[in-house]
Backbone bond lengths (Angstrom), bond angles and torsions (degrees), N, CA, C in turn:
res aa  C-N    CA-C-N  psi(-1)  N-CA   C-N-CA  omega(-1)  CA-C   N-CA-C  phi
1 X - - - 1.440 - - 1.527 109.11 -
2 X 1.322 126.41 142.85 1.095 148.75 -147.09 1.662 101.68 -94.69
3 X 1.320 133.80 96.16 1.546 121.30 173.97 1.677 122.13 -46.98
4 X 1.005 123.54 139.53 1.629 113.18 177.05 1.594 92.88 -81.28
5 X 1.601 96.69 140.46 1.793 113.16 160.34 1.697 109.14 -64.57
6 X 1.163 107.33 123.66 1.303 93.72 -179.19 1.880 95.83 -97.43
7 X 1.153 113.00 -164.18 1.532 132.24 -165.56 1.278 112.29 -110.73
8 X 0.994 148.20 101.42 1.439 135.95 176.99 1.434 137.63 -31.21
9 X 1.251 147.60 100.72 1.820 133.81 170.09 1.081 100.71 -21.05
10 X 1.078 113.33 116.52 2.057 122.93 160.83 1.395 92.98 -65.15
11 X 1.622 127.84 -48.38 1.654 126.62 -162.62 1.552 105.55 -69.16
12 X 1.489 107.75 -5.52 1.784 99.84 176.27 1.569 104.46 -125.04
13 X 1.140 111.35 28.36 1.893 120.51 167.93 1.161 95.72 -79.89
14 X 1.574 116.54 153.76 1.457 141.68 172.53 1.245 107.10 -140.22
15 X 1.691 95.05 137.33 1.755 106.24 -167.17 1.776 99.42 -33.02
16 X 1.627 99.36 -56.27 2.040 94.52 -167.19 1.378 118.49 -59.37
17 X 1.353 108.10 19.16 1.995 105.21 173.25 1.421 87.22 -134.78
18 X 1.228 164.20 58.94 0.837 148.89 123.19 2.073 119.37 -107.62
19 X 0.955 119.79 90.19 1.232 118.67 -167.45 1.464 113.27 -73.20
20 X 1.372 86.32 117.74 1.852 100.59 -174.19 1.949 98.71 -93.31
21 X 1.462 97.66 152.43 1.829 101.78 174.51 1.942 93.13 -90.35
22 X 1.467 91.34 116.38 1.445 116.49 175.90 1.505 105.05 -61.12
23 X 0.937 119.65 -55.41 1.747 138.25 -177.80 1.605 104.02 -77.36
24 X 1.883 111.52 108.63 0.923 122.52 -177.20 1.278 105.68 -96.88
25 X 1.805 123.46 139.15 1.667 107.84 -167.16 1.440 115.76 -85.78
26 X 1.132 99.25 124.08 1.566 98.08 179.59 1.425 117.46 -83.64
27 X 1.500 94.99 140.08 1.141 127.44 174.39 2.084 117.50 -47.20
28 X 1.499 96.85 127.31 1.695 86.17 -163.88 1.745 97.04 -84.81
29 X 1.624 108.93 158.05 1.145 113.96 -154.04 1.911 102.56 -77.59
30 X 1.535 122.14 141.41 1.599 109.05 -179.25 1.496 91.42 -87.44
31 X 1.847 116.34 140.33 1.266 114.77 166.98 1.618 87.93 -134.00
32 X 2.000 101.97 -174.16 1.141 118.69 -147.14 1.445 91.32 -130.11
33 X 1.432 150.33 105.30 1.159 133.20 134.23 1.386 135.90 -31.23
34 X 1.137 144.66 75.70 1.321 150.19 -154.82 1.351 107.68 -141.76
35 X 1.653 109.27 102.66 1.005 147.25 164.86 1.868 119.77 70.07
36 X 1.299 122.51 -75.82 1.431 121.17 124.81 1.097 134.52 -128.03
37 X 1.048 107.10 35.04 1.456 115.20 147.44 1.423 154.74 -129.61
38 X 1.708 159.85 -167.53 1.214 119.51 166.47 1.018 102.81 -115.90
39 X 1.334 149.51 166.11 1.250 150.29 174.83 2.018 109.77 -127.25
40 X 1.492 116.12 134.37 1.166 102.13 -172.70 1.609 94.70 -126.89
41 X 1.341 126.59 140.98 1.091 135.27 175.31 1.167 118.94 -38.09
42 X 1.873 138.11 167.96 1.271 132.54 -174.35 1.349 108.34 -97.49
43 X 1.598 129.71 112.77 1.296 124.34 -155.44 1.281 100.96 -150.88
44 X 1.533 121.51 168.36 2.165 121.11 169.25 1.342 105.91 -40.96
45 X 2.007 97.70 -49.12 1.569 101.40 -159.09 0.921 127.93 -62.58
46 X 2.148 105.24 -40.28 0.976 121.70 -168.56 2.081 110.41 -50.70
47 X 2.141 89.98 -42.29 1.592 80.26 -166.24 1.273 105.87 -82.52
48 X 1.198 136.02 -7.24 1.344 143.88 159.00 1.986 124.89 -33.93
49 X 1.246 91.84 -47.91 1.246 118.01 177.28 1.725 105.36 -70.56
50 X 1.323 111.14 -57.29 1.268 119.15 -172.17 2.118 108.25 -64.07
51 X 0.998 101.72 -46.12 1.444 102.34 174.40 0.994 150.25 -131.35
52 X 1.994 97.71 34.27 1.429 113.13 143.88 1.761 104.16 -99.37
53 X 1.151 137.00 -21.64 1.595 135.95 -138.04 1.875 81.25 -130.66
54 X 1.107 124.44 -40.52 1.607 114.71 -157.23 1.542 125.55 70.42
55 X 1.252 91.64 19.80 2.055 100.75 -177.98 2.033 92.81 -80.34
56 X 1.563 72.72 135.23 2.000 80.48 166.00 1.652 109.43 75.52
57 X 1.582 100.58 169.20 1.622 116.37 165.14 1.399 114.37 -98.63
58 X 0.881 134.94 172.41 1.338 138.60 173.57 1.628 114.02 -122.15
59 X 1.059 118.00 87.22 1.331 119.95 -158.64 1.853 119.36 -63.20
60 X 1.282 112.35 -168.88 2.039 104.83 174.53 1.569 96.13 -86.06
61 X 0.878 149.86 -10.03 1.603 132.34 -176.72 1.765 85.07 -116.26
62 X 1.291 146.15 31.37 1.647 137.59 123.64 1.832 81.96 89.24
63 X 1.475 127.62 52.39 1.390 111.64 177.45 1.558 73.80 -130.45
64 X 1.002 101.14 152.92 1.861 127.43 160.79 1.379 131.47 -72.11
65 X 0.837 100.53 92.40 2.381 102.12 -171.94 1.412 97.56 -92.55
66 X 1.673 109.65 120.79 1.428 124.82 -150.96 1.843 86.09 -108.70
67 X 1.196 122.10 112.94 1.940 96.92 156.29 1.158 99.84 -57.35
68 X 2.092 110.24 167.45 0.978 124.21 172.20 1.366 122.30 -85.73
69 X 1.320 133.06 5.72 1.266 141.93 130.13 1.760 107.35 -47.90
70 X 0.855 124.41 -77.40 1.505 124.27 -162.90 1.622 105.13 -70.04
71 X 1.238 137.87 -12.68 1.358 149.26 153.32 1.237 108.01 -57.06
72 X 1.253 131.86 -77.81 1.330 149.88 -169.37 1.884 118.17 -42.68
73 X 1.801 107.54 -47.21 1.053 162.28 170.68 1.828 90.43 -47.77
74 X 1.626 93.80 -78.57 1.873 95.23 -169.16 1.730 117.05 -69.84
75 X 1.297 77.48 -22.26 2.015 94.70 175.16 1.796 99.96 -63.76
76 X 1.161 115.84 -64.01 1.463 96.13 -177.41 1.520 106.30 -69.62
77 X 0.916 139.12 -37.70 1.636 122.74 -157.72 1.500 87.41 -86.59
78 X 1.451 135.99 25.59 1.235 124.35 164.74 1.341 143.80 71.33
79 X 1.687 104.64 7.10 1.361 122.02 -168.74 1.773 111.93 -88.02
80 X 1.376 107.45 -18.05 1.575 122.43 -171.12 1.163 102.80 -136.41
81 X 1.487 106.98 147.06 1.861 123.10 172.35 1.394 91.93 -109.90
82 X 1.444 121.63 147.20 1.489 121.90 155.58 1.081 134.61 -143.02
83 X 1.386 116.21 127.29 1.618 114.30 -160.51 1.712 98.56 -102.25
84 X 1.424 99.18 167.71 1.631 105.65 -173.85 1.653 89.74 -95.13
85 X 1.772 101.32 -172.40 1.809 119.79 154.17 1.476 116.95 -15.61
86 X 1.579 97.72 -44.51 1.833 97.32 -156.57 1.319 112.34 -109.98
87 X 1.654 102.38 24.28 1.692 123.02 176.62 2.112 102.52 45.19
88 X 1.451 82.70 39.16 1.901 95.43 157.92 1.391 105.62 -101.17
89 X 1.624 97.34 133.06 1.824 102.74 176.95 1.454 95.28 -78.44
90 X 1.677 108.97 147.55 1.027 135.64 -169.71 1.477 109.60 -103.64
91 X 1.341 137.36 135.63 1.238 133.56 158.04 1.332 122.62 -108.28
92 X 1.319 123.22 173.32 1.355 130.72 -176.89 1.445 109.62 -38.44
93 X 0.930 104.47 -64.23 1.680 98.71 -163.46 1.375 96.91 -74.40
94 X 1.490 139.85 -34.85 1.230 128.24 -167.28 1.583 96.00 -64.19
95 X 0.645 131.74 -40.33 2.207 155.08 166.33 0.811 105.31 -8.20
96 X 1.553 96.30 -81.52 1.622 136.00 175.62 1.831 113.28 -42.41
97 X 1.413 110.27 -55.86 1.542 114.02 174.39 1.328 119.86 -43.82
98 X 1.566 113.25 -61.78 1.326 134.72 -155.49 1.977 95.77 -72.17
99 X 1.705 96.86 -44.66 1.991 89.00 -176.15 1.378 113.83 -59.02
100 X 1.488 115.07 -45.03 0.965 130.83 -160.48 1.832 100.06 -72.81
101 X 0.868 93.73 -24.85 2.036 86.10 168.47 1.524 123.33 -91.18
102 X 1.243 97.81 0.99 1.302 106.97 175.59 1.576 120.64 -103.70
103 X 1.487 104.02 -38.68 1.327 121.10 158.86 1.677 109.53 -133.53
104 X 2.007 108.64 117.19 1.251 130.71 174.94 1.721 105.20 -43.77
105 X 1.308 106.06 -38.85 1.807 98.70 -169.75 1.718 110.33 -105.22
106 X 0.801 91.14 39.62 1.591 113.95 -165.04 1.762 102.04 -66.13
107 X 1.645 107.19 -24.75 1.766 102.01 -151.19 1.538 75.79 -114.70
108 X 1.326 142.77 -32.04 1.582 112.17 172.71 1.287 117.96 -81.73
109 X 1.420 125.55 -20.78 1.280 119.27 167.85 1.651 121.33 -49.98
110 X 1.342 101.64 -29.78 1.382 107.98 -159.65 1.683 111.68 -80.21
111 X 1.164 79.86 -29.22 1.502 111.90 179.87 1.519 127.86 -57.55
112 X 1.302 100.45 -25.50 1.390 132.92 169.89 1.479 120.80 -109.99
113 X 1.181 112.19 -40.24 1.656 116.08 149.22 1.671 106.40 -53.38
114 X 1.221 143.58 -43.73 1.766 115.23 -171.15 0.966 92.50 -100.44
115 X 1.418 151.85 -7.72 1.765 140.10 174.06 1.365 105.98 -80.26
116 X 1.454 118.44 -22.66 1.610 110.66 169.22 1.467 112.84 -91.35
117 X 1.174 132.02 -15.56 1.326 126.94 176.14 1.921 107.52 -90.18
118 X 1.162 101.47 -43.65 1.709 99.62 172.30 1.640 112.29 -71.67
119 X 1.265 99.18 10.01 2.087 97.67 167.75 1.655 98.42 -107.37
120 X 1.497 122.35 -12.87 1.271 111.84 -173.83 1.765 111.57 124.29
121 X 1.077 113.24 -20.57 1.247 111.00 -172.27 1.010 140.66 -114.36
122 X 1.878 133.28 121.87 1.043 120.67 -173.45 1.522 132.87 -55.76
123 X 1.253 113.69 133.14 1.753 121.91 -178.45 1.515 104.68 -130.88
124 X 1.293 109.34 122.35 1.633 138.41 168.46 1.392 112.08 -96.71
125 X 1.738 120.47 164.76 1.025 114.59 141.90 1.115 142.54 -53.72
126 X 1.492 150.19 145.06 1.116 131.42 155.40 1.408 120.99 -124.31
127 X 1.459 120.11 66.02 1.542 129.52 161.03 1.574 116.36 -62.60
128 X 0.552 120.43 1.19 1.626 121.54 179.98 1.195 90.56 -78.13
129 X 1.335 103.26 -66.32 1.866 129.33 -147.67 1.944 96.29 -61.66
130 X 1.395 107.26 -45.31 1.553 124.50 173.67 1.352 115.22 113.73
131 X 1.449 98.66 17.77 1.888 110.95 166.68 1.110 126.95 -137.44
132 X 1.046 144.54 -173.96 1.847 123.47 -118.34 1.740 79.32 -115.21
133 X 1.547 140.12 -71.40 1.449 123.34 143.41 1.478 133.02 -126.97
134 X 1.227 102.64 -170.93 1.680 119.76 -178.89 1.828 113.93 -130.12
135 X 1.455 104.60 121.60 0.846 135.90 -150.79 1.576 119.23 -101.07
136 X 1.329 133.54 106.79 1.577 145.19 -161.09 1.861 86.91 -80.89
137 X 1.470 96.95 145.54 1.583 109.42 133.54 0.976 133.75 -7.81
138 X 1.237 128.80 -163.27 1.711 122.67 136.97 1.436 106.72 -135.31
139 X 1.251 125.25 142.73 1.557 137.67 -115.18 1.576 126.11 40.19
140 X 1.143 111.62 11.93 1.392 87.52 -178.52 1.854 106.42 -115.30
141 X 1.442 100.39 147.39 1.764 97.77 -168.54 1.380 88.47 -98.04
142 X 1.560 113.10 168.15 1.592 129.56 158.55 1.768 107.45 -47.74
143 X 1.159 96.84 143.71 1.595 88.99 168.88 1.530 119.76 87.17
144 X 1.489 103.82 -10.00 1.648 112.15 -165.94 1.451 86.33 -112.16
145 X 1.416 116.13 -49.68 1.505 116.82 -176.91 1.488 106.23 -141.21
146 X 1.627 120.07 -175.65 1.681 122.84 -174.17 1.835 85.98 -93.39
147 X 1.618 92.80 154.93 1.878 121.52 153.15 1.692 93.76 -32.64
148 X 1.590 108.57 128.17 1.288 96.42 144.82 1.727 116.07 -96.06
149 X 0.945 123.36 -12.82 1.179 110.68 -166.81 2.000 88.63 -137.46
150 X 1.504 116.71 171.49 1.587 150.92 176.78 1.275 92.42 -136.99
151 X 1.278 104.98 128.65 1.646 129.44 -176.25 1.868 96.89 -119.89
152 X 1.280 119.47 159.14 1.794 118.51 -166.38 1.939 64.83 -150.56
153 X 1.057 125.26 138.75 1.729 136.38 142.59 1.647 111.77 -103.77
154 X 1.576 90.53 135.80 1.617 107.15 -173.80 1.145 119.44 -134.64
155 X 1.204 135.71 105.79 1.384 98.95 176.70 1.460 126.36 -92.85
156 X 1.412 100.37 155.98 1.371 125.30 -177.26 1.765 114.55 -26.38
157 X 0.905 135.06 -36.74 1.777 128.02 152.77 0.968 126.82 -85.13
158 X 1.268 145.12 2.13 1.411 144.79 105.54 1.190 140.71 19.07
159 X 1.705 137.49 120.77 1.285 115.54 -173.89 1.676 112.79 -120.91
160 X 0.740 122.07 166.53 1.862 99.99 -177.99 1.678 68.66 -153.32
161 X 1.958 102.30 151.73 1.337 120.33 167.28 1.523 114.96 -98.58
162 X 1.196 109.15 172.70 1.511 103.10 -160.99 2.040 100.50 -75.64
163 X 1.359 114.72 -6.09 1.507 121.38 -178.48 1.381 104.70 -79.93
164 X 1.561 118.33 -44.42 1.421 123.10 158.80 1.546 149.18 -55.33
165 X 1.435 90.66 -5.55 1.445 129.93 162.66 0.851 134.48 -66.06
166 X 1.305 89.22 -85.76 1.626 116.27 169.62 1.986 105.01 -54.15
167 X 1.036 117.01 -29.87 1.446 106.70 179.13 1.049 112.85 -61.37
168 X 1.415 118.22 -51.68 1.763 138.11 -174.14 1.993 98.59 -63.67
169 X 0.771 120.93 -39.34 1.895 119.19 160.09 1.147 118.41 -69.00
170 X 1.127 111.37 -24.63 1.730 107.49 175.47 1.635 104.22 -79.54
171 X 0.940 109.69 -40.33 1.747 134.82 -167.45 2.218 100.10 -48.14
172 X 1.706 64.84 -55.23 1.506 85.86 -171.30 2.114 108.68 -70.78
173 X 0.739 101.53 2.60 2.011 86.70 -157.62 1.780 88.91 -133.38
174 X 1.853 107.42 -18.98 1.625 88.36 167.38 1.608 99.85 -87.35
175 X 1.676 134.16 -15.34 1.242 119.63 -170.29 1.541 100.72 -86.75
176 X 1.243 119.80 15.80 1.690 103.79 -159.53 1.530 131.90 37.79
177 X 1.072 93.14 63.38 1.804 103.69 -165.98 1.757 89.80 -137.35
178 X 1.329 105.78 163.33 1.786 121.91 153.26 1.535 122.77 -84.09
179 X 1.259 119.69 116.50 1.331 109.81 179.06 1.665 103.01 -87.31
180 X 1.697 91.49 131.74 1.688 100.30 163.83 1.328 114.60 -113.66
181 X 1.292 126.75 165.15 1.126 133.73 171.92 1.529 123.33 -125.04
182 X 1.349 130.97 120.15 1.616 127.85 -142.65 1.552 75.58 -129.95
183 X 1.290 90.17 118.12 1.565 119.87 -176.88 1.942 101.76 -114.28
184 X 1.610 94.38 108.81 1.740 110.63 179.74 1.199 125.28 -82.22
185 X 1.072 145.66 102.75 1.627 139.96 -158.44 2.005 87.97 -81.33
186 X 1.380 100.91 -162.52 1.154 113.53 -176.82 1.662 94.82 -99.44
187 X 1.147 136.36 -9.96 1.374 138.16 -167.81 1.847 94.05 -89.24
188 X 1.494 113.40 -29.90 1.350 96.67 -170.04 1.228 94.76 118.82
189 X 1.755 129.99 -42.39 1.682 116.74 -167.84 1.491 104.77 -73.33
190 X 1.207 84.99 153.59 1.941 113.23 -173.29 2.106 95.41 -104.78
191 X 1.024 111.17 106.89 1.593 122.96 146.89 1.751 112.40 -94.67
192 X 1.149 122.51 125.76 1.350 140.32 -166.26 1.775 111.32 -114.55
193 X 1.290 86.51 129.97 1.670 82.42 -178.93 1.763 102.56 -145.93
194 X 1.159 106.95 124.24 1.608 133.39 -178.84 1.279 89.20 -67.62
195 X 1.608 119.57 144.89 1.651 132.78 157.20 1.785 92.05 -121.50
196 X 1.240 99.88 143.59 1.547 123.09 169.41 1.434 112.70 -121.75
197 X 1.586 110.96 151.68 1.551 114.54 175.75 1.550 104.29 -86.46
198 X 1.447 101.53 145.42 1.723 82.57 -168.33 2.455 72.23 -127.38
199 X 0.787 71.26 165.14 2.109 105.96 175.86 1.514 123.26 -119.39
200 X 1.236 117.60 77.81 1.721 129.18 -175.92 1.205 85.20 -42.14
């Protein structure tokens, strides 16, 4: 015969048997789609985000200017809500529409923006430098050390001439950086391939 489970005395529980959830859920961050860019209010999370992860600028009035790569990015992994002009929450694909009309190469870039951050590693723009970005270690933040690498995204039917090449190597070897090249299938996966200067 089967004993009945009985129920425990709540009046003889002790804090150390009652298991509390340590991890309180945090609240996802409200940002602003505004114009091209997102902007997220000045908050723990906000700076939380900014200087454990390195997502965004941190502007002079302490608000967060998200690219729409790194918006798009926190929008799916769920960390940010974002409403447009007309304080309508935005979803992925609505995201996706609006970047992508703003910038035509908007969906392979991106593509290569979350395959480098879901390997661990920080990725920035790099317009300065004159390529799309530049790419940290992993642990290492901007500012702590230089890009090791300049990433160019292409996708895979794509043609680049050998002058367009050679620019993106030059790009790369006057910034002292590695040039990679993040090659987009039609599936979305990124295969990456480093070019080096070589000396006959």
């Amino acid at each position: 015969m089967e004993e009945a489970i009985k129920a425990p005395d709540l009046k003889q529980l002790k804090v150390k048997d009652i298991i509390l959830d340590s991890k309180p859920r945090k609240e996802k961050i409200r940002t602003v789609f505004a114009n091209e860019r997102v902007l997220a209010e000045n908050s723990d999370e906000t700076r939380d985000l900014y200087t454990q992860s390195r997502y965004g600028t941190l502007l002079e009035n302490s608000k967060l200017q998200l690219s729409l790569l790194e918006a798009l990015y926190l929008l799916q992994k769920k960390k940010i809500e974002v409403s447009d002009s007309r304080n309508k929450d935005m979803d992925f694909e609505m995201f996706l529409k609006k970047a992508t009309k703003l910038e035509p190469n908007f969906w392979i870039r991106y593509c290569v923006f979350k395959d480098m951050r879901d390997r661990g590693y920080i990725i920035k723009t790099a317009l300065k430098f004159g390529a799309d970005f530049r790419v940290y270690d992993r642990g290492v933040k901007p500012g702590e050390d230089h890009a090791r690498w300049i990433i160019y995204p292409v996708h895979e039917g794509a043609t680049l001439t050998w002058y367009e090449f050679a620019a993106k190597n030059r790009v790369a070897h006057s910034t002292k950086k590695r040039l990679m090249m993040g090659i987009v299938d039609d599936e979305g996966d990124v295969t990456y391939y480093e070019i080096k200067w070589m000396k006959p």
